[in-house]
KEVO-26308 format. One record per residue (C-alpha): residue in three letters; residue number from 1; x negated, y negated, z negated. Coordinates in steps of 0.5 Angstrom, whole numbers, plus 500, padded with zeros to 3 digits. Example, Ala and Ser with C-alpha at 12.3 -4.5 7.8 and 13.67 -1.06 7.14 Angstrom:
BEGIN
<pt><residu>ala</residu><num>1</num><X>475</X><Y>509</Y><Z>484</Z></pt>
<pt><residu>ser</residu><num>2</num><X>473</X><Y>502</Y><Z>486</Z></pt>
//
This chain:
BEGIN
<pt><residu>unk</residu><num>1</num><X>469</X><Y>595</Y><Z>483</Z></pt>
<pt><residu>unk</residu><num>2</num><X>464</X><Y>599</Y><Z>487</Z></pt>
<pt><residu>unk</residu><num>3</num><X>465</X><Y>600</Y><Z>495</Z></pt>
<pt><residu>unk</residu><num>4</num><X>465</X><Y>607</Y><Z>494</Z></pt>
<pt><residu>unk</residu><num>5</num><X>469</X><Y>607</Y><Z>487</Z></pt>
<pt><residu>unk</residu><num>6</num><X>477</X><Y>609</Y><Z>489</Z></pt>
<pt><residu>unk</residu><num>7</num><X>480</X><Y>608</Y><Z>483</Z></pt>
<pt><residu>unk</residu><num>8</num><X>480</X><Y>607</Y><Z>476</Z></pt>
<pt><residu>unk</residu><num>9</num><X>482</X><Y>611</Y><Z>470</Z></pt>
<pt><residu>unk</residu><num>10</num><X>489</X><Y>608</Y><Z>465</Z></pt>
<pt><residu>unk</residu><num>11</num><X>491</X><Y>612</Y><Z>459</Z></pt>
<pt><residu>unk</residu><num>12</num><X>497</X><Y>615</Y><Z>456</Z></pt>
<pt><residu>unk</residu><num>13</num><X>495</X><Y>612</Y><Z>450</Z></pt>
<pt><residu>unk</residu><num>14</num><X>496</X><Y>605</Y><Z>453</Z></pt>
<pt><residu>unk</residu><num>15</num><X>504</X><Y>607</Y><Z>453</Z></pt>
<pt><residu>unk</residu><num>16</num><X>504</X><Y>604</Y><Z>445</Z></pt>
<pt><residu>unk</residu><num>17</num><X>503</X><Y>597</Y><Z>447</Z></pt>
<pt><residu>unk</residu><num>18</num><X>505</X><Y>596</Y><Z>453</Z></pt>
<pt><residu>unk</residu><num>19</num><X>513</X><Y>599</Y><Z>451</Z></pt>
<pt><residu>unk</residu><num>20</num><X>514</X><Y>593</Y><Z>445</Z></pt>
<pt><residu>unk</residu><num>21</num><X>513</X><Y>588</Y><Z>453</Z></pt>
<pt><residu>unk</residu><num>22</num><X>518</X><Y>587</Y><Z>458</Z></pt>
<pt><residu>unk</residu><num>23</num><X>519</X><Y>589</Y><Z>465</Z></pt>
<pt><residu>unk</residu><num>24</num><X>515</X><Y>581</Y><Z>467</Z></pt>
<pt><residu>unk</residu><num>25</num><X>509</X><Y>583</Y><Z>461</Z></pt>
<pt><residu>unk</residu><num>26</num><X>508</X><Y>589</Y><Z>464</Z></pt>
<pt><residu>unk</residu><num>27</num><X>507</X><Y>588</Y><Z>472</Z></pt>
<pt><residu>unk</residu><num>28</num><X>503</X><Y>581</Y><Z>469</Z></pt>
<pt><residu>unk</residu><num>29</num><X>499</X><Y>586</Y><Z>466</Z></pt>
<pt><residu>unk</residu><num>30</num><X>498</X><Y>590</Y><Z>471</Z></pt>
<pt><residu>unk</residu><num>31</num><X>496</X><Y>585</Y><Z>476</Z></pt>
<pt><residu>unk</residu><num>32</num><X>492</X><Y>583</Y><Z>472</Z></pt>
<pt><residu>unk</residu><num>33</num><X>488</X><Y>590</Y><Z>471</Z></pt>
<pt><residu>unk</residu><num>34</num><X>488</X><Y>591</Y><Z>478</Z></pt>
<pt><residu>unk</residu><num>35</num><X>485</X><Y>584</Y><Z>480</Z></pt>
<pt><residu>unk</residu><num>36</num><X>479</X><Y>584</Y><Z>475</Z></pt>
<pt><residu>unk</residu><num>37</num><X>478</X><Y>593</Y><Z>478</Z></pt>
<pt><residu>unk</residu><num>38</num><X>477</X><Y>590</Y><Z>484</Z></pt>
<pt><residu>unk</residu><num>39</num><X>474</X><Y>583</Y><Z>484</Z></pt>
<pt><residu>unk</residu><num>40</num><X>471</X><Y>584</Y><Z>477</Z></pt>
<pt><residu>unk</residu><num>41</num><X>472</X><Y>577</Y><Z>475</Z></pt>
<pt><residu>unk</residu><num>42</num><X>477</X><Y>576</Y><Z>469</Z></pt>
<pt><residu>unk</residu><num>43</num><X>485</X><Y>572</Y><Z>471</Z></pt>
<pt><residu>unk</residu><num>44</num><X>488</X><Y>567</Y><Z>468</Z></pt>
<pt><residu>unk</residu><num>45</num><X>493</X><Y>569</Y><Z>462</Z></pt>
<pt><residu>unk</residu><num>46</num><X>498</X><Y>565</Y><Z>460</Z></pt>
<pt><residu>unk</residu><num>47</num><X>502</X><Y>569</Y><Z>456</Z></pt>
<pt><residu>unk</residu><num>48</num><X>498</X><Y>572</Y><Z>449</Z></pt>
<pt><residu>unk</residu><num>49</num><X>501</X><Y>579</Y><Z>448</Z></pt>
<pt><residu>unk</residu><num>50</num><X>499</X><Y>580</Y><Z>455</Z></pt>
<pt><residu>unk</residu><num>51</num><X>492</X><Y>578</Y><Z>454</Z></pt>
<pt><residu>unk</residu><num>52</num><X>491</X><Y>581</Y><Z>448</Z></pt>
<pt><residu>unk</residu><num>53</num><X>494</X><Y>588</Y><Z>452</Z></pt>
<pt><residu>unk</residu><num>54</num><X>489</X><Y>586</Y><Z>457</Z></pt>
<pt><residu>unk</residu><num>55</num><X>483</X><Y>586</Y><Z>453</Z></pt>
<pt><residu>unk</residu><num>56</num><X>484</X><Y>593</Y><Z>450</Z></pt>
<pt><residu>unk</residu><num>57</num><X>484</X><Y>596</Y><Z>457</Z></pt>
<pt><residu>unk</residu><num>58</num><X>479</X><Y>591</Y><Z>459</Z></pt>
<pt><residu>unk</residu><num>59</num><X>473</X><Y>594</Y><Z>454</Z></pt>
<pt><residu>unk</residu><num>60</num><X>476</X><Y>602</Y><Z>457</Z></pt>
<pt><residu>unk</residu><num>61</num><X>475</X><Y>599</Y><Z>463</Z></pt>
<pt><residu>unk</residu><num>62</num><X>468</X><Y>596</Y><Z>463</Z></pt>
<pt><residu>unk</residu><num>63</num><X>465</X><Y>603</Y><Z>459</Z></pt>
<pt><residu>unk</residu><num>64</num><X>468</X><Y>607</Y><Z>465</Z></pt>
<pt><residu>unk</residu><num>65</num><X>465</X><Y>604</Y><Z>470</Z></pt>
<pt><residu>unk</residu><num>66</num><X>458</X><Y>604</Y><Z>467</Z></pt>
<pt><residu>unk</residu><num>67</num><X>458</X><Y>611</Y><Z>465</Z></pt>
<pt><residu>unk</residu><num>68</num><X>461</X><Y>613</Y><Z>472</Z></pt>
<pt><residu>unk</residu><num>69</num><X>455</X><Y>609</Y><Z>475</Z></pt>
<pt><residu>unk</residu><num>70</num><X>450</X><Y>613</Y><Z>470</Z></pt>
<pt><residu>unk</residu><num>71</num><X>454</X><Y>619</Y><Z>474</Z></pt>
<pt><residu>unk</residu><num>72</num><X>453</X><Y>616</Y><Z>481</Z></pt>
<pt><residu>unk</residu><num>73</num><X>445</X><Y>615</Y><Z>480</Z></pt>
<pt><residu>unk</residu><num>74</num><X>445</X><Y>622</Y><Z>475</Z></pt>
<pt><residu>unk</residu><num>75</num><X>448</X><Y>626</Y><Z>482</Z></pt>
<pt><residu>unk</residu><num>76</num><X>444</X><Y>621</Y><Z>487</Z></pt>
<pt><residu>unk</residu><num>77</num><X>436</X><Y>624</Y><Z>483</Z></pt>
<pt><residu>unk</residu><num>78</num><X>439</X><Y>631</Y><Z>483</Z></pt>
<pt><residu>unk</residu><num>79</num><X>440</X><Y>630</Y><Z>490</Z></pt>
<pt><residu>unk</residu><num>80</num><X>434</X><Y>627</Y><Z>492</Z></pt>
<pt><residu>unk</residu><num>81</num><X>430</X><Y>633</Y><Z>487</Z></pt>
<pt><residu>unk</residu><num>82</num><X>434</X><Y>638</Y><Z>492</Z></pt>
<pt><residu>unk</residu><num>83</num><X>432</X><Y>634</Y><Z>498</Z></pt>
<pt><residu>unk</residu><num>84</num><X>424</X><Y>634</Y><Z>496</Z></pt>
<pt><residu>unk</residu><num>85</num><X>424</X><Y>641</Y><Z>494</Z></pt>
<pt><residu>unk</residu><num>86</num><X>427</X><Y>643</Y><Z>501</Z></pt>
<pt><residu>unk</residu><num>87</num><X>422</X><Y>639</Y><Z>505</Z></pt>
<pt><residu>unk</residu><num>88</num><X>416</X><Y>641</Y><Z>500</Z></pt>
<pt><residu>unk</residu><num>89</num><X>418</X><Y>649</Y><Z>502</Z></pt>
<pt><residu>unk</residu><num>90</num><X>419</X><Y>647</Y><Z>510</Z></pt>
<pt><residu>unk</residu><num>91</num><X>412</X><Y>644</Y><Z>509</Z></pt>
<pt><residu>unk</residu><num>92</num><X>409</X><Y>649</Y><Z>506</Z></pt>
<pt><residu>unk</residu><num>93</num><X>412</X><Y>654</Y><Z>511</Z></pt>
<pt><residu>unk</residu><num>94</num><X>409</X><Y>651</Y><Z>517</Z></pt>
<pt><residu>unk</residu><num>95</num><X>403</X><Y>651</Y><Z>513</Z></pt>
<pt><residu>unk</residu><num>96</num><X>402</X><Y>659</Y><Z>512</Z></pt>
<pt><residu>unk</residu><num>97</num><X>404</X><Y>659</Y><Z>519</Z></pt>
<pt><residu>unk</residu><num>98</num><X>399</X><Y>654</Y><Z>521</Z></pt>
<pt><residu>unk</residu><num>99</num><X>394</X><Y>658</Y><Z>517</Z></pt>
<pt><residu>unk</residu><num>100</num><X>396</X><Y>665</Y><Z>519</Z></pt>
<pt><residu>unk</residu><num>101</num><X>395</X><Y>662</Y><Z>527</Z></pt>
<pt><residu>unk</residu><num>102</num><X>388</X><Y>660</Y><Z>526</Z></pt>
<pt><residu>unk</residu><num>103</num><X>387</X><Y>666</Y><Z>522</Z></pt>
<pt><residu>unk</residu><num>104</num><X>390</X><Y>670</Y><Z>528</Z></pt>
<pt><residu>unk</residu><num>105</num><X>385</X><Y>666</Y><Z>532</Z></pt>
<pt><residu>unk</residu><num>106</num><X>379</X><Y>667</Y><Z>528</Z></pt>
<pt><residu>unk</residu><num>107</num><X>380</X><Y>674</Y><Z>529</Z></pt>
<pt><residu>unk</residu><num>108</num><X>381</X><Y>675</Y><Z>536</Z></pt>
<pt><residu>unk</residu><num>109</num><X>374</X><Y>671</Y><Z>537</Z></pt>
<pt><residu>unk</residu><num>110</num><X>371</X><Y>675</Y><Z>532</Z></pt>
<pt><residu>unk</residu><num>111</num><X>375</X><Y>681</Y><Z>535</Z></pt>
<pt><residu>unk</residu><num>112</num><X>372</X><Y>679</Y><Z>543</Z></pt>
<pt><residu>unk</residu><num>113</num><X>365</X><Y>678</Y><Z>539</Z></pt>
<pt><residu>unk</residu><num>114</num><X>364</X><Y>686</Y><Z>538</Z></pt>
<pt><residu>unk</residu><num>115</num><X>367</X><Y>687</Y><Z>544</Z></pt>
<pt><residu>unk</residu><num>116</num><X>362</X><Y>684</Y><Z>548</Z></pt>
<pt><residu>unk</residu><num>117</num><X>357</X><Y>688</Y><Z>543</Z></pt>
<pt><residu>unk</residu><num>118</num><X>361</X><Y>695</Y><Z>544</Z></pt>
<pt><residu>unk</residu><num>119</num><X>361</X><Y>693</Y><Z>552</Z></pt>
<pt><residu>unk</residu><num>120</num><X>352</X><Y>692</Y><Z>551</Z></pt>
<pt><residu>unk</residu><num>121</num><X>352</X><Y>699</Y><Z>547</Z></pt>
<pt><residu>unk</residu><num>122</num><X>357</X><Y>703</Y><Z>551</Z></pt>
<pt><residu>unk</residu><num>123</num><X>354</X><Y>701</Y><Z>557</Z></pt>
<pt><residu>unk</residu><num>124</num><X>347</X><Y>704</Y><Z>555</Z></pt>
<pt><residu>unk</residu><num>125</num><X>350</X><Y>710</Y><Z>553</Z></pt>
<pt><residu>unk</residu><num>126</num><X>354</X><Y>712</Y><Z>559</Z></pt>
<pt><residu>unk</residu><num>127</num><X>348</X><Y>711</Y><Z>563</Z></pt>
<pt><residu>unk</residu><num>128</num><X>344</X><Y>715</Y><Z>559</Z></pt>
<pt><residu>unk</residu><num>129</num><X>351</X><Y>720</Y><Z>559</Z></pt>
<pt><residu>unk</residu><num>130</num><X>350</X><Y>719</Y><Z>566</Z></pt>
<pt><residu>unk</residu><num>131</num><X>343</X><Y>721</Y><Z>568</Z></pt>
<pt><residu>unk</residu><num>132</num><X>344</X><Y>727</Y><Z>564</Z></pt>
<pt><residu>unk</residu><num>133</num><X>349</X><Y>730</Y><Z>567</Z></pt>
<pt><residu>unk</residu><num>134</num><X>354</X><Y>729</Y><Z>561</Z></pt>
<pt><residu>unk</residu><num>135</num><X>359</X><Y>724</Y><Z>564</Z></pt>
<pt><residu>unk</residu><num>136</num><X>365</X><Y>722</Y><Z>558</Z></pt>
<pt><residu>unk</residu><num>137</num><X>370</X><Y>718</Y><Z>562</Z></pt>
<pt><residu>unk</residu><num>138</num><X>376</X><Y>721</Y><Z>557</Z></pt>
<pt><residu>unk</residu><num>139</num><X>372</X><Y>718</Y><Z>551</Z></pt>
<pt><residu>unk</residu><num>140</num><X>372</X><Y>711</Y><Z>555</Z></pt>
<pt><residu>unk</residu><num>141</num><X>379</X><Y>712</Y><Z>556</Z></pt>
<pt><residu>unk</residu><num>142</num><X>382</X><Y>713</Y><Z>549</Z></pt>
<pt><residu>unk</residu><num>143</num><X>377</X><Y>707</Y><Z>546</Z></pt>
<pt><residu>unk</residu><num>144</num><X>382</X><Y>702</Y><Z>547</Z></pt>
<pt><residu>unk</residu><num>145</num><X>377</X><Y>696</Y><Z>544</Z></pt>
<pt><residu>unk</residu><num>146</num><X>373</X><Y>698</Y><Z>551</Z></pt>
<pt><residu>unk</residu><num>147</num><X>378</X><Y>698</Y><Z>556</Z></pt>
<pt><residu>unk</residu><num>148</num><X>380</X><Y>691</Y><Z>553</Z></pt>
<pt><residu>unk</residu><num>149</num><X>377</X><Y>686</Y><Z>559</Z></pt>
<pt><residu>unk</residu><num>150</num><X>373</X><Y>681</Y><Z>556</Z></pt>
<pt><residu>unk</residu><num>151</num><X>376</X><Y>673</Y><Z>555</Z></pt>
<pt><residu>unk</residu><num>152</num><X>383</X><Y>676</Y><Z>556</Z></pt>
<pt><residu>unk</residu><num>153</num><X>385</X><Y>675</Y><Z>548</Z></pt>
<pt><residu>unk</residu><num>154</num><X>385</X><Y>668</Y><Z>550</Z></pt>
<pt><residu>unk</residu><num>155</num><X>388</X><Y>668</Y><Z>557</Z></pt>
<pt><residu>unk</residu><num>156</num><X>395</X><Y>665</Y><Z>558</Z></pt>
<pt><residu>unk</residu><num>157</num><X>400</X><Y>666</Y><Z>564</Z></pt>
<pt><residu>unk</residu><num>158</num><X>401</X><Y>660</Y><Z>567</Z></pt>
<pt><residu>unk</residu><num>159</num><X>408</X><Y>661</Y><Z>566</Z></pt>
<pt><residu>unk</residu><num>160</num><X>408</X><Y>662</Y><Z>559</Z></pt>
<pt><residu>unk</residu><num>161</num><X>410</X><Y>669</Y><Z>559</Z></pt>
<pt><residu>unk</residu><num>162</num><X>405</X><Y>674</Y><Z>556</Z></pt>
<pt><residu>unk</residu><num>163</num><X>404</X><Y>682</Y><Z>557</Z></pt>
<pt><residu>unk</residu><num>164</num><X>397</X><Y>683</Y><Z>558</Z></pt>
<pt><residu>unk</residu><num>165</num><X>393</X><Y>690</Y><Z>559</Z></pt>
<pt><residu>unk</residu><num>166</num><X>392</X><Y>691</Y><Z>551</Z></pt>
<pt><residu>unk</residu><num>167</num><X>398</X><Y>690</Y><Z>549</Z></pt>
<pt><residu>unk</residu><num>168</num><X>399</X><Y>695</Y><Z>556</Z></pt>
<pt><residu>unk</residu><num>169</num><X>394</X><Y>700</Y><Z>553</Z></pt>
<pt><residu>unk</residu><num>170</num><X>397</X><Y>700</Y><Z>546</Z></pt>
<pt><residu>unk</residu><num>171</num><X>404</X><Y>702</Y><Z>549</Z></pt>
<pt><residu>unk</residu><num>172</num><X>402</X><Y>707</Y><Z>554</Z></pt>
<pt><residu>unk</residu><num>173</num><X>402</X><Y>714</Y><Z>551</Z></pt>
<pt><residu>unk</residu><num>174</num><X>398</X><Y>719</Y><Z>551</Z></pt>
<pt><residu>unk</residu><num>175</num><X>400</X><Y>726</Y><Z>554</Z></pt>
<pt><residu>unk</residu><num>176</num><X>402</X><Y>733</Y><Z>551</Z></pt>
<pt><residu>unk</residu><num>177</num><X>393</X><Y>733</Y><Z>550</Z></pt>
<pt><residu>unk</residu><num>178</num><X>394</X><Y>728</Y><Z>546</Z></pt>
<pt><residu>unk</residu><num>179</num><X>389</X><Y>723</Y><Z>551</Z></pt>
<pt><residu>unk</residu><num>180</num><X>391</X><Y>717</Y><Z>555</Z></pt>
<pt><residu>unk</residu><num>181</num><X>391</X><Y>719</Y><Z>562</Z></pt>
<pt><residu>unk</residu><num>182</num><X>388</X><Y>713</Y><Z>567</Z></pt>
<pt><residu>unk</residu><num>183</num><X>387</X><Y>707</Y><Z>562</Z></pt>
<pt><residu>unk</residu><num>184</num><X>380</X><Y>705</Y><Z>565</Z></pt>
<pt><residu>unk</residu><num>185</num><X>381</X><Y>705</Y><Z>572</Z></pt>
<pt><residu>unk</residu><num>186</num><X>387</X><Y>702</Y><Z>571</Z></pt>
<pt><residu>unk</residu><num>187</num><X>383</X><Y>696</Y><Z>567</Z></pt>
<pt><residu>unk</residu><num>188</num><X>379</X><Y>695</Y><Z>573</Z></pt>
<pt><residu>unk</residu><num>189</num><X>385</X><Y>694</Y><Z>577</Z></pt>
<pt><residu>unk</residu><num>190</num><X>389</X><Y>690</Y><Z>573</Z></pt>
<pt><residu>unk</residu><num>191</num><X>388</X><Y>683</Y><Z>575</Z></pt>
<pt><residu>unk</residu><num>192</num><X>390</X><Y>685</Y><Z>582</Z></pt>
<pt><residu>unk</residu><num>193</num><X>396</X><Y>689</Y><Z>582</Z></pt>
<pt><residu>unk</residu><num>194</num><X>398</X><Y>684</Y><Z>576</Z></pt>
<pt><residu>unk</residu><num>195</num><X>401</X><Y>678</Y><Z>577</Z></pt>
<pt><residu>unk</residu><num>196</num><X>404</X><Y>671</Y><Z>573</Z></pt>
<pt><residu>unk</residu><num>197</num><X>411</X><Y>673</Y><Z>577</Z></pt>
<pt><residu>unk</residu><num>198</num><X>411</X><Y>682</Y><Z>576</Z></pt>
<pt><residu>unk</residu><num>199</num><X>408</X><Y>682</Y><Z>569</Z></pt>
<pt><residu>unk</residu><num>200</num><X>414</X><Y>681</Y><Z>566</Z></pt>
<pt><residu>unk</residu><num>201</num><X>418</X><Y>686</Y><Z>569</Z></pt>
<pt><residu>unk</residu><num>202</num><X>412</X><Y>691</Y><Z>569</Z></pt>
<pt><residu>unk</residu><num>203</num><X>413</X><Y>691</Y><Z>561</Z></pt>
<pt><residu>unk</residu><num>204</num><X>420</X><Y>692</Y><Z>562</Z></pt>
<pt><residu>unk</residu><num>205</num><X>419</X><Y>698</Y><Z>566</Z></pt>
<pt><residu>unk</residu><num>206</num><X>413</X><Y>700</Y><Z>561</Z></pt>
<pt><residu>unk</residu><num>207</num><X>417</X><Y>700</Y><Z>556</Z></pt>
<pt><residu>unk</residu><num>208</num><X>423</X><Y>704</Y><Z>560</Z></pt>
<pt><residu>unk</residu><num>209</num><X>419</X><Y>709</Y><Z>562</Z></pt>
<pt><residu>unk</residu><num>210</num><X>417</X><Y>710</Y><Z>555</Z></pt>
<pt><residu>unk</residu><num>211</num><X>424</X><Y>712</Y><Z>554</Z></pt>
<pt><residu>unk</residu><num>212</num><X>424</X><Y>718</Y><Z>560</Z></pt>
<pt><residu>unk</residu><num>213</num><X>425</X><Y>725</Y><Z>559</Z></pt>
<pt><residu>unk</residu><num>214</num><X>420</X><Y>727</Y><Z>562</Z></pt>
<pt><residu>unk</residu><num>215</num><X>415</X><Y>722</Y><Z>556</Z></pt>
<pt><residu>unk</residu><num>216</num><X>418</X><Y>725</Y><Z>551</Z></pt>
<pt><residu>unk</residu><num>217</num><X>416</X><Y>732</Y><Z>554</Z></pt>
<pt><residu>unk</residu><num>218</num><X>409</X><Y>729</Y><Z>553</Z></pt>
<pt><residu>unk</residu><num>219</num><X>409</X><Y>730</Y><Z>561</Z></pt>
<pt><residu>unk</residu><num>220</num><X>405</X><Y>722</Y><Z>562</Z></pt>
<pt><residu>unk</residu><num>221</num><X>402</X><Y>720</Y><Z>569</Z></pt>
<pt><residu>unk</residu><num>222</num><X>396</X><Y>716</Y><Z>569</Z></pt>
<pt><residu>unk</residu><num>223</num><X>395</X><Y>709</Y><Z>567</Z></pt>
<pt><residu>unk</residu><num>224</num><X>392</X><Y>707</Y><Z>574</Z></pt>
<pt><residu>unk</residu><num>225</num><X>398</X><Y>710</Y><Z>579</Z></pt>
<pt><residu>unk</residu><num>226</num><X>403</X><Y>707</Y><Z>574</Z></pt>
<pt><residu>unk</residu><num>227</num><X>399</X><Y>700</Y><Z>575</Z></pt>
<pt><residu>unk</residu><num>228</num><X>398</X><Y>701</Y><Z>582</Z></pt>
<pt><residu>unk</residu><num>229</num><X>406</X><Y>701</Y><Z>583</Z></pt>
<pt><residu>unk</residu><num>230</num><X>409</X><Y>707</Y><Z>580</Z></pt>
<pt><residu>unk</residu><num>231</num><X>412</X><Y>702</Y><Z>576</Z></pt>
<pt><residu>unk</residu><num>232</num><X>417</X><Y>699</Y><Z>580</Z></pt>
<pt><residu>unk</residu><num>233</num><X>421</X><Y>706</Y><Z>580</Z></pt>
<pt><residu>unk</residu><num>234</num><X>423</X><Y>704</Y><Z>573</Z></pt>
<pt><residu>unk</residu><num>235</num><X>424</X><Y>698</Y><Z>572</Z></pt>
<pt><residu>unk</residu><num>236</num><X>431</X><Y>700</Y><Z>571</Z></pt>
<pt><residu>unk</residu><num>237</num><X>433</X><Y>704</Y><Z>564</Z></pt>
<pt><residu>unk</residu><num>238</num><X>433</X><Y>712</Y><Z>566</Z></pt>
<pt><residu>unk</residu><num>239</num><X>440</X><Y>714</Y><Z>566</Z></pt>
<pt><residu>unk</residu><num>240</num><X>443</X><Y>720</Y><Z>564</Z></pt>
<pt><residu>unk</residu><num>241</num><X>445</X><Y>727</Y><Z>567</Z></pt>
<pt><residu>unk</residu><num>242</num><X>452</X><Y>727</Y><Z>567</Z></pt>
<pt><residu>unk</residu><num>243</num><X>456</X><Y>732</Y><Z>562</Z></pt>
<pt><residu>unk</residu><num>244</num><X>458</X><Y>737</Y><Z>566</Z></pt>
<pt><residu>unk</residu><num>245</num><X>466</X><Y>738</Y><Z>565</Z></pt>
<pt><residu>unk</residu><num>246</num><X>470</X><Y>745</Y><Z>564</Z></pt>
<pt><residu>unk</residu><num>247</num><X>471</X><Y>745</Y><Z>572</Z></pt>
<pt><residu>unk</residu><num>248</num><X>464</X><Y>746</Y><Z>573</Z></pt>
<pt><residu>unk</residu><num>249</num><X>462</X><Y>750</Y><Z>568</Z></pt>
<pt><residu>unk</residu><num>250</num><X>467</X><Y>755</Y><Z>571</Z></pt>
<pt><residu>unk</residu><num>251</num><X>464</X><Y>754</Y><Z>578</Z></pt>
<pt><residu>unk</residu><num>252</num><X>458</X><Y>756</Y><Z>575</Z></pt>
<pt><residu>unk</residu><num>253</num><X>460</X><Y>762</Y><Z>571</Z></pt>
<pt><residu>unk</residu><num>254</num><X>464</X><Y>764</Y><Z>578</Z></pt>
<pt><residu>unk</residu><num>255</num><X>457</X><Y>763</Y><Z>581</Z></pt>
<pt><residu>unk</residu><num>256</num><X>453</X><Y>767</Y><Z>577</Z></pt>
<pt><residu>unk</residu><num>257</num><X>458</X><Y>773</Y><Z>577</Z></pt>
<pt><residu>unk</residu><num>258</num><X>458</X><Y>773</Y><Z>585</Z></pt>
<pt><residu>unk</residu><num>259</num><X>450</X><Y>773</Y><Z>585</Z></pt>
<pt><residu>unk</residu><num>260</num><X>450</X><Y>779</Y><Z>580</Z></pt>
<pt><residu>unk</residu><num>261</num><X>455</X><Y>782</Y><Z>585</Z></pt>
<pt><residu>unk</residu><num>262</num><X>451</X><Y>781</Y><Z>591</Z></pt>
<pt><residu>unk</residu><num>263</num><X>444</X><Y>783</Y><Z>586</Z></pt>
<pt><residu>unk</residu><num>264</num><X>448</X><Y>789</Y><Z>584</Z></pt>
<pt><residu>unk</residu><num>265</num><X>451</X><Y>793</Y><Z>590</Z></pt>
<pt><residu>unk</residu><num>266</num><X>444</X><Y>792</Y><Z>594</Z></pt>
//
């Protein structure tokens, strides 16, 4: 018998035999079954109706087991196809993401490329722009690509932890003139205000000054105060004005009435 076999199968039909046997034919009989189930070698029968018994059941028992052992390969390929399915997806996933990092990477390299060209050109102009008195510090600000400093698409905080000045220039609003207030200067002071241990914290309150009121009235401060320090009064999320109660707007109601009187007797 199989080691991971539990049982065996006897049928009803055998009841038309077995009850022509007496009680000692019958538990010889399933001796008999047992023993041949669990060590598959055939006992010794004595008594020839037993025997006979024995053979009709042998044959059902032989052929149970072969098809029982069709059915355990048949679910162990079924598993072993889902199992390879399975390792071929998780394989090509890793490859698409493999693929698309050095994708990612080919870009940047392509992108820092035509940063260093657009520096060259943008420096030229701007000294041109500036020797002819027509200066255009606005036009620099706004022009994210240039206000990226060269090498930092490659560079990674020892720490592990990125939030680099493009990701920072991306974010920061513009104001109600539609222009990024500050981004050039605030390039240019980066690396000394922003560290392996704050930056982490400059993103929070950069991404919580992005929540205040005063953002959303388009009213933005320059890029360069807010990298200087500014940035420290937001680390935490801006809360908001209380509600007022029934109380306080009786006060003020009372409070505007007595001005009107004070206003109207003069």
């Amino acid at each position: 018998m199989a080691e991971d076999k539990k049982g065996f199968l006897l049928y009803l039909d055998y009841w038309e035999f077995m009850k022509k046997l007496s009680n000692d034919q019958i538990g010889q009989l399933m001796k008999c079954i047992f023993e041949y189930e669990k060590n598959l070698e055939v006992p010794e029968i004595d008594d020839l109706a037993v025997d006979i018994a024995f053979t009709q059941i042998k044959n059902n028992l032989d052929r149970n087991r072969v098809e029982y052992a069709k059915t355990v390969e048949k679910r162990r390929k079924a598993a072993q196809k889902r199992w390879e399915q399975k390792e071929k997806a998780i394989t090509q996933d890793v490859g698409s993401a493999e693929t698309e990092q050095a994708m990612h990477v080919h870009n940047l390299h392509k992108g820092a490329s035509t940063c260093n060209a657009n520096d060259a050109d943008n420096d030229t102009d701007n000294d041109t722009d500036i020797e002819n008195g027509n200066g255009n510090e606005k036009g620099n600000d706004n022009d994210i690509r240039n206000s990226v400093p060269l090498g930092e698409l490659f560079e990674m905080p020892k720490n592990g932890l990125a939030f680099t000045y493009t990701e920072f220039a991306i974010m920061w609003p513009p104001g109600k003139d539609n222009y990024k207030h500050g981004l050039t200067p605030a390039r240019e002071i980066w690396p000394q205000f922003v560290t392996d241990e704050n930056r982490m914290d400059l993103k929070q309150a950069t991404q919580n000054y992005l929540e205040t009121e005063m953002v959303k009235k388009g009213m933005v401060m320059s890029a360069e105060k807010f990298v200087r320090g500014a940035w420290r009064d937001y680390l935490r999320p801006e809360k908001p004005p209380p509600k007022k109660t029934a109380v306080d707007r009786a006060r003020e109601q009372a409070s505007r009435i007595k001005k009107e009187m004070t206003n109207g007797s003069r």
